[in-house]
ZATOR-136368 format. One record per residue: residue in three letters; z, y, x of N, C-alpha, C, O in turn. Coordinates in steps of 0.05 Angstrom, whole numbers, padded with zeros to 5 digits, always signed. Example, Ala and Ser with C-alpha at 12.3 -4.5 7.8 and 13.67 -1.06 7.14 Angstrom:
REM ZATOR-136368
Ala+00156-00114+00264+00156-00090+00246+00156-00066+00264+00169-00066+00285/Ser+00142-00045+00257+00143-00021+00273+00157+00001+00258+00161+00023+00268/
END
This chain:
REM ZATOR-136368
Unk+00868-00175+00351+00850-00195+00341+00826-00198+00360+00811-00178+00364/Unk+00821-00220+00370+00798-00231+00381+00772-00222+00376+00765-00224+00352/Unk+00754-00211+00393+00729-00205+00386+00706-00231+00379+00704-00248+00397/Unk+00692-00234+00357+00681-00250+00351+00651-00260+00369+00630-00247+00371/Unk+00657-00286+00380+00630-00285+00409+00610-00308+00387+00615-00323+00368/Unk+00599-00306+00394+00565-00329+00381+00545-00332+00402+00537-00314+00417/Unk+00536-00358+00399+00512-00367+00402+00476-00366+00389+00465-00376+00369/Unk+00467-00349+00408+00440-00345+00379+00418-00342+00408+00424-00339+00432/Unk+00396-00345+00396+00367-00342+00401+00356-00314+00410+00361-00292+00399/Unk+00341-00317+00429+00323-00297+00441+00300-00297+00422+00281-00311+00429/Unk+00300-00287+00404+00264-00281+00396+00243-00274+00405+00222-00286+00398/Unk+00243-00252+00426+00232-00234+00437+00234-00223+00456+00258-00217+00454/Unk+00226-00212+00480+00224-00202+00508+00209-00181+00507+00186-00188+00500/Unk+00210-00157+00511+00182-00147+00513+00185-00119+00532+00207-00108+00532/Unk+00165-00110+00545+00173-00089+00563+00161-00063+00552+00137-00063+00551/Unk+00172-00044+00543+00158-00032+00532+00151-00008+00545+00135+00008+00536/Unk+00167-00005+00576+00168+00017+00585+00156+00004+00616+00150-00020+00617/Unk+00152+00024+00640+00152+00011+00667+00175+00002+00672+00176-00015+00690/Unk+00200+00009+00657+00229-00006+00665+00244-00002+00645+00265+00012+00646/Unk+00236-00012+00626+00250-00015+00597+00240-00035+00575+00219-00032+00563/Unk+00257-00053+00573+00258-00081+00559+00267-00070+00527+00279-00049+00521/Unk+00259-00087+00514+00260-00090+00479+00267-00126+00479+00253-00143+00490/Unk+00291-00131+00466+00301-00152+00458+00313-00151+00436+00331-00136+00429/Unk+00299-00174+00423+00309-00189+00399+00320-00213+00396+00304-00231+00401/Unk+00340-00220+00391+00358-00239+00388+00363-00250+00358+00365-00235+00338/Unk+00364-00265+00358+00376-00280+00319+00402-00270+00309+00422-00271+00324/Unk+00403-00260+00288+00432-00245+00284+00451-00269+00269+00444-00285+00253/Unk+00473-00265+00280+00487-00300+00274+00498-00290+00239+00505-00268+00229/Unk+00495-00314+00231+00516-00321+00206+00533-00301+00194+00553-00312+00203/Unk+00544-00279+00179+00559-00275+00176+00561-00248+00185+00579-00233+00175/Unk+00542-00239+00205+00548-00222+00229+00546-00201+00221+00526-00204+00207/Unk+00558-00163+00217+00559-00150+00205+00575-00123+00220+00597-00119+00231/Unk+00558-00113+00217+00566-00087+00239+00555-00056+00229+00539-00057+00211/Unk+00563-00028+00241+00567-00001+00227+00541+00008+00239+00541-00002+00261/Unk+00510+00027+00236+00504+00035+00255+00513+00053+00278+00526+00073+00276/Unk+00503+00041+00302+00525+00056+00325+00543+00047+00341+00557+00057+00359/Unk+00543+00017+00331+00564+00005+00348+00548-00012+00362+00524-00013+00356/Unk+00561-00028+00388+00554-00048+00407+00554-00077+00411+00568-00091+00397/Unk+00541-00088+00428+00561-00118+00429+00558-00120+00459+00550-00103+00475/Unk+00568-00143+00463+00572-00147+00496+00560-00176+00497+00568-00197+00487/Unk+00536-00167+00516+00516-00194+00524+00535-00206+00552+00551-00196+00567/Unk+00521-00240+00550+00532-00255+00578+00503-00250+00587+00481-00253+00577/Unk+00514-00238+00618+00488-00235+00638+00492-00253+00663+00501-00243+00683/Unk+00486-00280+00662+00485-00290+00685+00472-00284+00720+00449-00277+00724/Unk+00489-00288+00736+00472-00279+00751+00449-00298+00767+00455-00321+00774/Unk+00416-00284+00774+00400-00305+00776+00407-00332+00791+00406-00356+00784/Unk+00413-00321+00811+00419-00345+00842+00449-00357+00836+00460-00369+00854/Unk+00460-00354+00815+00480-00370+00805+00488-00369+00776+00505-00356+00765/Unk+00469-00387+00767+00473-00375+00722+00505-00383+00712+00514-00381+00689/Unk+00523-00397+00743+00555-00400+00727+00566-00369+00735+00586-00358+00726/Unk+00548-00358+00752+00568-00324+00749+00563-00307+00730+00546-00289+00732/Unk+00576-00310+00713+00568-00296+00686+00581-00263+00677+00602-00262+00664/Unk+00572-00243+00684+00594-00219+00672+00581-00212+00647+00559-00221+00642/Unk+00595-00195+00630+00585-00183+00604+00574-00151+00604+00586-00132+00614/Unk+00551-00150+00591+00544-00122+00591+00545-00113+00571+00542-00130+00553/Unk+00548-00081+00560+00549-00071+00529+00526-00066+00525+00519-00048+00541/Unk+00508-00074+00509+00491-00055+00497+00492-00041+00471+00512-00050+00459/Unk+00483-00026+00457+00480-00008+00432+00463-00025+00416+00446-00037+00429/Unk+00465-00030+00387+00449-00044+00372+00433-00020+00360+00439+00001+00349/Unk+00407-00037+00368+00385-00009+00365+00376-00018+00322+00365-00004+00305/Unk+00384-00042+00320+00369-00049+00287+00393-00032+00274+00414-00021+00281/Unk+00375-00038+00246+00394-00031+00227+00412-00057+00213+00404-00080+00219/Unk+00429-00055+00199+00447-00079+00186+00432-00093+00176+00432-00117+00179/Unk+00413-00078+00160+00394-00100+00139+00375-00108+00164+00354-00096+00157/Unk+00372-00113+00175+00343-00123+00194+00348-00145+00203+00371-00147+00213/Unk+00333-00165+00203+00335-00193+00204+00344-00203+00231+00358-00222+00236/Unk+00331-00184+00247+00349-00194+00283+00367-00165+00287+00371-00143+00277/Unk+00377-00183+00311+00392-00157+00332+00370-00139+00350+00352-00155+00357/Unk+00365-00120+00358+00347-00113+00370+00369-00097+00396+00390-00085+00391/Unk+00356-00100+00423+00375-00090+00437+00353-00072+00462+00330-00082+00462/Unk+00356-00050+00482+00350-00043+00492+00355-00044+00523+00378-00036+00526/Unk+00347-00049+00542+00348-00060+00561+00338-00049+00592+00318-00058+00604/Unk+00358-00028+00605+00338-00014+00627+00336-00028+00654+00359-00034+00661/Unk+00325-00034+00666+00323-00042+00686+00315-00030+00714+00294-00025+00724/Unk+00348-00028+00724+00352-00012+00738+00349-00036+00768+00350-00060+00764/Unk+00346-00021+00802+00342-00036+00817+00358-00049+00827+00375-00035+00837/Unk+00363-00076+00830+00377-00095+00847+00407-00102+00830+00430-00109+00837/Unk+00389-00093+00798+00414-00094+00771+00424-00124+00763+00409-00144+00763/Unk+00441-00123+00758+00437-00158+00742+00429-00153+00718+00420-00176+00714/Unk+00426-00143+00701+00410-00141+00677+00380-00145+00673+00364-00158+00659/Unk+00379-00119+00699+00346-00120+00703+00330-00143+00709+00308-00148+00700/Unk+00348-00158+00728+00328-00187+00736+00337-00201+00724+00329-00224+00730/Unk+00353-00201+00707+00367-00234+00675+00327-00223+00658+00306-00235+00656/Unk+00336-00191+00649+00307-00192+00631+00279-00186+00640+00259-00180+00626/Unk+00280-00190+00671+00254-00186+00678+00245-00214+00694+00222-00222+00688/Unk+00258-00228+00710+00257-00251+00710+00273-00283+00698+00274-00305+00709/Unk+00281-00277+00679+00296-00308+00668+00291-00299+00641+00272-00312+00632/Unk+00300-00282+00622+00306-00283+00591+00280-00288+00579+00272-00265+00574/Unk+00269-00300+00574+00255-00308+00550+00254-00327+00518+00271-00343+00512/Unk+00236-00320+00504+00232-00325+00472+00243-00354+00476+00235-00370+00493/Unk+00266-00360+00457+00277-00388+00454+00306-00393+00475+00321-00413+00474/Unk+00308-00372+00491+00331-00385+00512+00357-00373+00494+00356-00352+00480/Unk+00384-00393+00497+00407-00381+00490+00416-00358+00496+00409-00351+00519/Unk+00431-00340+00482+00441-00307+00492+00477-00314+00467+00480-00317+00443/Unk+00495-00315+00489+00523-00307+00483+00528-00279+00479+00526-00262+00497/Unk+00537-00272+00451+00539-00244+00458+00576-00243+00443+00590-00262+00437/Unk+00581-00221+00442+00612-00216+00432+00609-00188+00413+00595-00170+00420/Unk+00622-00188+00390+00614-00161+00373+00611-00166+00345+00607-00188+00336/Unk+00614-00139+00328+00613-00120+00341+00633-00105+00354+00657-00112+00351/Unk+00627-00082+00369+00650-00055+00377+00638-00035+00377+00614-00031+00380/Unk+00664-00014+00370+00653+00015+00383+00661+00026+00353+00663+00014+00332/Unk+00663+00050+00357+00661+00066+00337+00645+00095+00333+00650+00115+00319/Unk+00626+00089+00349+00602+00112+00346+00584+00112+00327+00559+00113+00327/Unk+00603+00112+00307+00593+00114+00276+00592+00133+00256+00610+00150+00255/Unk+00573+00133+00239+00582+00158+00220+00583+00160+00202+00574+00143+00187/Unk+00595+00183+00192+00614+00186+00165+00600+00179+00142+00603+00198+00127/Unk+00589+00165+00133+00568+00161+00108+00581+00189+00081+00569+00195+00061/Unk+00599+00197+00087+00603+00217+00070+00599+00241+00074+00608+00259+00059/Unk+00582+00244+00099+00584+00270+00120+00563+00275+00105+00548+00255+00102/Unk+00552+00301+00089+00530+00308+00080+00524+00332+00092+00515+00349+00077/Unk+00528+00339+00120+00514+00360+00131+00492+00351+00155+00496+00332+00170/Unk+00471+00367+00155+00449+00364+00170+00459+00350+00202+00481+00347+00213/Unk+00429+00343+00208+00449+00324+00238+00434+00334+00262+00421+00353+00256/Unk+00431+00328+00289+00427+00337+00308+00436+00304+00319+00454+00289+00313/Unk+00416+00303+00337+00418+00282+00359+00408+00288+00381+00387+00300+00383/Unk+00423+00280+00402+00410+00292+00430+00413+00267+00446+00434+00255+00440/Unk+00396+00253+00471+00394+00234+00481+00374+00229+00504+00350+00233+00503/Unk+00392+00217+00529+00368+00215+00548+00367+00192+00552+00387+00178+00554/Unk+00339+00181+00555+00336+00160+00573+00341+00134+00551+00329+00140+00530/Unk+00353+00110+00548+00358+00086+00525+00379+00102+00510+00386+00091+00489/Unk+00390+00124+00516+00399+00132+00499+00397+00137+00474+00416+00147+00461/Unk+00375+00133+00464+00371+00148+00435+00369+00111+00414+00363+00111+00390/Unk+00376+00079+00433+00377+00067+00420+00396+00070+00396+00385+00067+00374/Unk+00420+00074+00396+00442+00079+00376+00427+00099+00353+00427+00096+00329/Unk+00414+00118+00367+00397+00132+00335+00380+00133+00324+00371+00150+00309/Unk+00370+00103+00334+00354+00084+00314+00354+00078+00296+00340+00084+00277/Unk+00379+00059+00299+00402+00048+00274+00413+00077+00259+00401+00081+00238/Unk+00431+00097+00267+00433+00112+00256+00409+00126+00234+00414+00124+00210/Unk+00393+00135+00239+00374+00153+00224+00358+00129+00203+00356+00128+00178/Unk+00348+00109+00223+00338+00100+00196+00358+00085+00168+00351+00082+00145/Unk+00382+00078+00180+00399+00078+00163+00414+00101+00147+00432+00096+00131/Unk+00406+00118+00151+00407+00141+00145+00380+00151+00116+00383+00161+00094/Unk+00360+00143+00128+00339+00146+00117+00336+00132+00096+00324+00142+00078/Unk+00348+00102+00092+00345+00089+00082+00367+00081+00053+00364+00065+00035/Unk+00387+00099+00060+00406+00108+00037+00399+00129+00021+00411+00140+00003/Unk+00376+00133+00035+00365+00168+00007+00377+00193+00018+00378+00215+00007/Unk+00385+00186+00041+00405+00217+00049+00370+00237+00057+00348+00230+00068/Unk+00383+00265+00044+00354+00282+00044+00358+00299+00061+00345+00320+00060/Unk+00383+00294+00088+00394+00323+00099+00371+00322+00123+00355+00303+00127/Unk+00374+00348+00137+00360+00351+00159+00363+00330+00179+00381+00314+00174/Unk+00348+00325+00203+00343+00302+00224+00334+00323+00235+00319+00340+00225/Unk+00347+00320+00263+00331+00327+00291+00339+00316+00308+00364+00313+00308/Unk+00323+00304+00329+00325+00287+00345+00317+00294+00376+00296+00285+00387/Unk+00332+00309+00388+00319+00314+00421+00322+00290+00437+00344+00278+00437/Unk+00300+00281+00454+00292+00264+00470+00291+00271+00500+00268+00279+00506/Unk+00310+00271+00524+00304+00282+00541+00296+00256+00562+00310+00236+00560/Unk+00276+00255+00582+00267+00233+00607+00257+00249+00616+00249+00270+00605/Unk+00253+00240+00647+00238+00250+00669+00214+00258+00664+00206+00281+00663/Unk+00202+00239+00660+00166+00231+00653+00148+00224+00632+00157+00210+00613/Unk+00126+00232+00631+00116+00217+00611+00124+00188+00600+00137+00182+00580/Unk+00111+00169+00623+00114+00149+00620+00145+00135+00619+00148+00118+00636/Unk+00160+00138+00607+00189+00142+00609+00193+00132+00577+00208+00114+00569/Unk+00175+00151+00557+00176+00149+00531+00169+00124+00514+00150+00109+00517/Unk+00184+00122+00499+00179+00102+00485+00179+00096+00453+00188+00116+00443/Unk+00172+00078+00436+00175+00081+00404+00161+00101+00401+00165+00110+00378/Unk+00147+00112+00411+00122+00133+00399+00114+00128+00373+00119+00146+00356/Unk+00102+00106+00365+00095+00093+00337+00119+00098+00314+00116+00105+00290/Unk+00139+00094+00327+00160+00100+00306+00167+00129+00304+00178+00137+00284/Unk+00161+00144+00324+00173+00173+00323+00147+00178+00300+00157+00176+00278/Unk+00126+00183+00298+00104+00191+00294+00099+00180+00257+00088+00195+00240/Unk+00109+00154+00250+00118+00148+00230+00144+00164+00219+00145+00178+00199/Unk+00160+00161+00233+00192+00182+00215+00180+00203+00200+00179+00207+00176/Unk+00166+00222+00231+00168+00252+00220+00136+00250+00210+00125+00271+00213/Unk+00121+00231+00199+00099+00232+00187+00103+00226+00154+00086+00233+00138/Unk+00126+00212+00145+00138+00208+00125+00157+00218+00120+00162+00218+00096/Unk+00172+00227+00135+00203+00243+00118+00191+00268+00143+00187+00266+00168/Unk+00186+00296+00118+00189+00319+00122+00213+00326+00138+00209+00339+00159/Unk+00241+00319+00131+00264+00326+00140+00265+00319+00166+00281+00333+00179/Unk+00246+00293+00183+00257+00293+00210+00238+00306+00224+00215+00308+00217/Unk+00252+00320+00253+00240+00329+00273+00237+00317+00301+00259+00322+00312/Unk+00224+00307+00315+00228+00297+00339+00222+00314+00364+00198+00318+00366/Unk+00239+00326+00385+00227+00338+00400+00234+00327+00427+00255+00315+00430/Unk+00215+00329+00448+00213+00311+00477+00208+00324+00493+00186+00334+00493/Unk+00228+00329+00516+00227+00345+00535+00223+00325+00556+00232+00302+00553/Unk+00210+00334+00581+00205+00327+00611+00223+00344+00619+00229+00367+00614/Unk+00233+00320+00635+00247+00344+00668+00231+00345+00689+00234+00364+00705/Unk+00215+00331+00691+00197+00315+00714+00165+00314+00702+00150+00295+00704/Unk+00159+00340+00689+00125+00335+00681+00106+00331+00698+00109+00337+00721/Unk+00087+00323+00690+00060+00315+00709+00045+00348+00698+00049+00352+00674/Unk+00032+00368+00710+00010+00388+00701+00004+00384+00664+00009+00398+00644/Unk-00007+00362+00668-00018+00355+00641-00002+00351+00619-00013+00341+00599/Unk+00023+00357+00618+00037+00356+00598+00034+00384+00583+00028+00405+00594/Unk+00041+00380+00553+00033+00396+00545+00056+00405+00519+00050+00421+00501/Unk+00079+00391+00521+00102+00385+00501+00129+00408+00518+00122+00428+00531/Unk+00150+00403+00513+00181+00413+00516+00172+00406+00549+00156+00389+00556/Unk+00189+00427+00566+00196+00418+00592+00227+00427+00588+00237+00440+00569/Unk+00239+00414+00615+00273+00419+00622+00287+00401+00615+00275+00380+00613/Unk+00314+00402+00609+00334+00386+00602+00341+00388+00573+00330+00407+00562/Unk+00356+00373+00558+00351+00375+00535+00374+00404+00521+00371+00414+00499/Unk+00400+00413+00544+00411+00431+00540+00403+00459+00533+00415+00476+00520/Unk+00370+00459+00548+00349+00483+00536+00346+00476+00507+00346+00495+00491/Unk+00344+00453+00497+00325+00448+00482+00346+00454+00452+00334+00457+00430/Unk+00367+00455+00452+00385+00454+00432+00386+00480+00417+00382+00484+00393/Unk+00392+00500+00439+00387+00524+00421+00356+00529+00397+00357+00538+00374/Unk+00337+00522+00408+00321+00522+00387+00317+00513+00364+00299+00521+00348/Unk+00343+00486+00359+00345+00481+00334+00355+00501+00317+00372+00517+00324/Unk+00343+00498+00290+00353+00511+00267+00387+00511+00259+00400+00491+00267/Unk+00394+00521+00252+00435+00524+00246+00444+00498+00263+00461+00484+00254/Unk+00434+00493+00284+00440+00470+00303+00478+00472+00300+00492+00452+00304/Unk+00491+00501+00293+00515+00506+00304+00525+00495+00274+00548+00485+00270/Unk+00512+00497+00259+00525+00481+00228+00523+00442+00224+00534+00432+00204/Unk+00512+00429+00240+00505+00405+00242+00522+00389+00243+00545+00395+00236/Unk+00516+00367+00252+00537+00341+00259+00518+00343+00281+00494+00351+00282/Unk+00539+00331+00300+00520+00324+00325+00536+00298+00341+00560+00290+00340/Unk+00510+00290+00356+00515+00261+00366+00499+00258+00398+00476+00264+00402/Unk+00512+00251+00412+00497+00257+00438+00502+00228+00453+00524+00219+00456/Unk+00478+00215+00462+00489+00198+00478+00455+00193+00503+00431+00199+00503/Unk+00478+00179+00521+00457+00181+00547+00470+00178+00571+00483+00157+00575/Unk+00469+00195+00587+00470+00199+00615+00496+00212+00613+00494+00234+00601/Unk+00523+00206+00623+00545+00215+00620+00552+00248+00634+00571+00262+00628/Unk+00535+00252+00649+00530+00285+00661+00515+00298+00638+00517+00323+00639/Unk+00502+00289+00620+00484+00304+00604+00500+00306+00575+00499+00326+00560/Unk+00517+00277+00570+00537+00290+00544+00564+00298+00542+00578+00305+00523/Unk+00574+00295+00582+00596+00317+00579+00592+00348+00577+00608+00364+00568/Unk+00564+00352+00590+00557+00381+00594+00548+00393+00564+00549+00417+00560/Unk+00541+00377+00547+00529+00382+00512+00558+00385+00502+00561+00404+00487/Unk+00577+00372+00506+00602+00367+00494+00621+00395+00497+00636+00409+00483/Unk+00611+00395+00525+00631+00425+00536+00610+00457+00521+00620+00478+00513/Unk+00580+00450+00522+00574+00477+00512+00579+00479+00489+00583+00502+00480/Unk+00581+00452+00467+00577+00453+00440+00615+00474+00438+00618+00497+00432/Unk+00630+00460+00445+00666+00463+00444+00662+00494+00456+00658+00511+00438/Unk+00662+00502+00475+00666+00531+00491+00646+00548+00488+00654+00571+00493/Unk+00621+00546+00482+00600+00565+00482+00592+00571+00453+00591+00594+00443/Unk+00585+00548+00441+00578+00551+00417+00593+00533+00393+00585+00520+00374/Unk+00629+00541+00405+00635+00540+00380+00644+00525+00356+00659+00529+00337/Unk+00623+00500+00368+00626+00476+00335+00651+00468+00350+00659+00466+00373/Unk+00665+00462+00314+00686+00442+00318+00689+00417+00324+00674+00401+00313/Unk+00705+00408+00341+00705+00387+00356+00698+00359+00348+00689+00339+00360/Unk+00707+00367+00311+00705+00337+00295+00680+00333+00287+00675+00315+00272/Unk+00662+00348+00296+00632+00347+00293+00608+00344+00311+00583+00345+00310/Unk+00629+00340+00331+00613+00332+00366+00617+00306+00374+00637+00298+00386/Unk+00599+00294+00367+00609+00258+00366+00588+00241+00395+00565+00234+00395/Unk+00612+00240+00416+00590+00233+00449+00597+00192+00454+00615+00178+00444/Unk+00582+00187+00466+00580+00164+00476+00557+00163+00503+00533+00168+00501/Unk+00570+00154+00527+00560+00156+00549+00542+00129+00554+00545+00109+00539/Unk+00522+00128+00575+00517+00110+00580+00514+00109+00606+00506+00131+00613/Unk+00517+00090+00628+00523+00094+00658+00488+00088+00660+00476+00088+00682/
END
């Protein structure tokens, strides 16, 4: 069966990072998707808008939320990066296809969760947690955040809201790349796991940098143990 493609609206552009875009799009008609899954944008290319390829992104909203919200890195001499840093703006058409994927979760899974994520990776557990949050589920949240840099970070406002209102979530943010003045987590986020609480009793979900959730995937399976049906990865190049 054919994947379902639409026509909809750019709402929004916005940079929220030195190289990280926030896009909102109009969510079409009908349109209805799991948190965790993807769709596939048309990215024209600048110096010719008929060369068109498709890119995946992760839908960062939840189902109930009035747009699509999508995340957007902009990497150098990317076609993504210069569609949303020079052409995409509020009002222009965006073809997308979706949804897909199945990096979804069990709504019947009632054990504590664990998320680990570098870089736009942690868009998918957006949608996840606050959909999560928003069904009354009272289990544990933890959320490791791994980037280079400070300035790397993003949704601050929203991390700071979660775990300011639900006791149950934890957010923790590691540097690989600190400036002196940091004063939070340093390393990779592979340090950072053991310090969670029964981390080895969890659900866990890893997505990011495909060196960072085969290596989570392999310690979780051979080192520590958890069963496989509880190590749930999705890469991102």
């Amino acid at each position: 069966m054919p994947t379902p493609s639409y026509t909809v609206t750019c709402t929004q552009n916005k940079l929220i990072t030195h190289n990280v875009h926030e896009v909102r799009i109009t969510k079409p008609e009908g349109f209805t998707f799991e948190p965790g899954q993807f769709a596939l944008l048309d990215v024209p290319l600048i110096d010719n808008p008929d060369d068109i390829q498709t890119r995946a992104y992760s839908i960062a909203s939840t189902p109930d939320e009035e747009n699509l919200l999508f995340v957007i890195k902009v990497k150098p001499g990317g076609r993504a990066g210069r569609w949303v840093e020079e052409q995409l703006k509020e009002g222009d058409e965006v073809h997308l296809q979706g949804p897909l994927g199945n990096f979804t979760f069990d709504s019947k899974d009632d054990r504590d969760c664990l998320y680990v994520c570098t870089g736009v990776g942690i868009t998918p557990f957006r949608s996840h947690i606050l959909s999560t949050l928003k069904a009354g589920k009272n289990r544990k949240i933890d959320l490791i955040i791994g980037v280079f840099a400070e300035e790397d970070i993003f949704w601050t406002d929203m991390h700071k809201e979660l775990t300011s209102t639900h006791p149950n979530v934890h957010i923790h943010i590691t540097l690989s790349e600190p400036k002196p003045t940091w004063k939070g987590l340093k390393g990779r986020v592979q340090e950072v796991i053991p310090m969670i609480e029964n981390f080895k009793e969890r659900s866990i979900y890893l997505c990011g940098n495909p060196a960072m959730t085969s290596d989570v995937k392999r310690l979780c399976l051979e080192e520590w143990n958890i069963p496989k049906e509880r190590v749930h990865m999705e890469g991102y190049i």
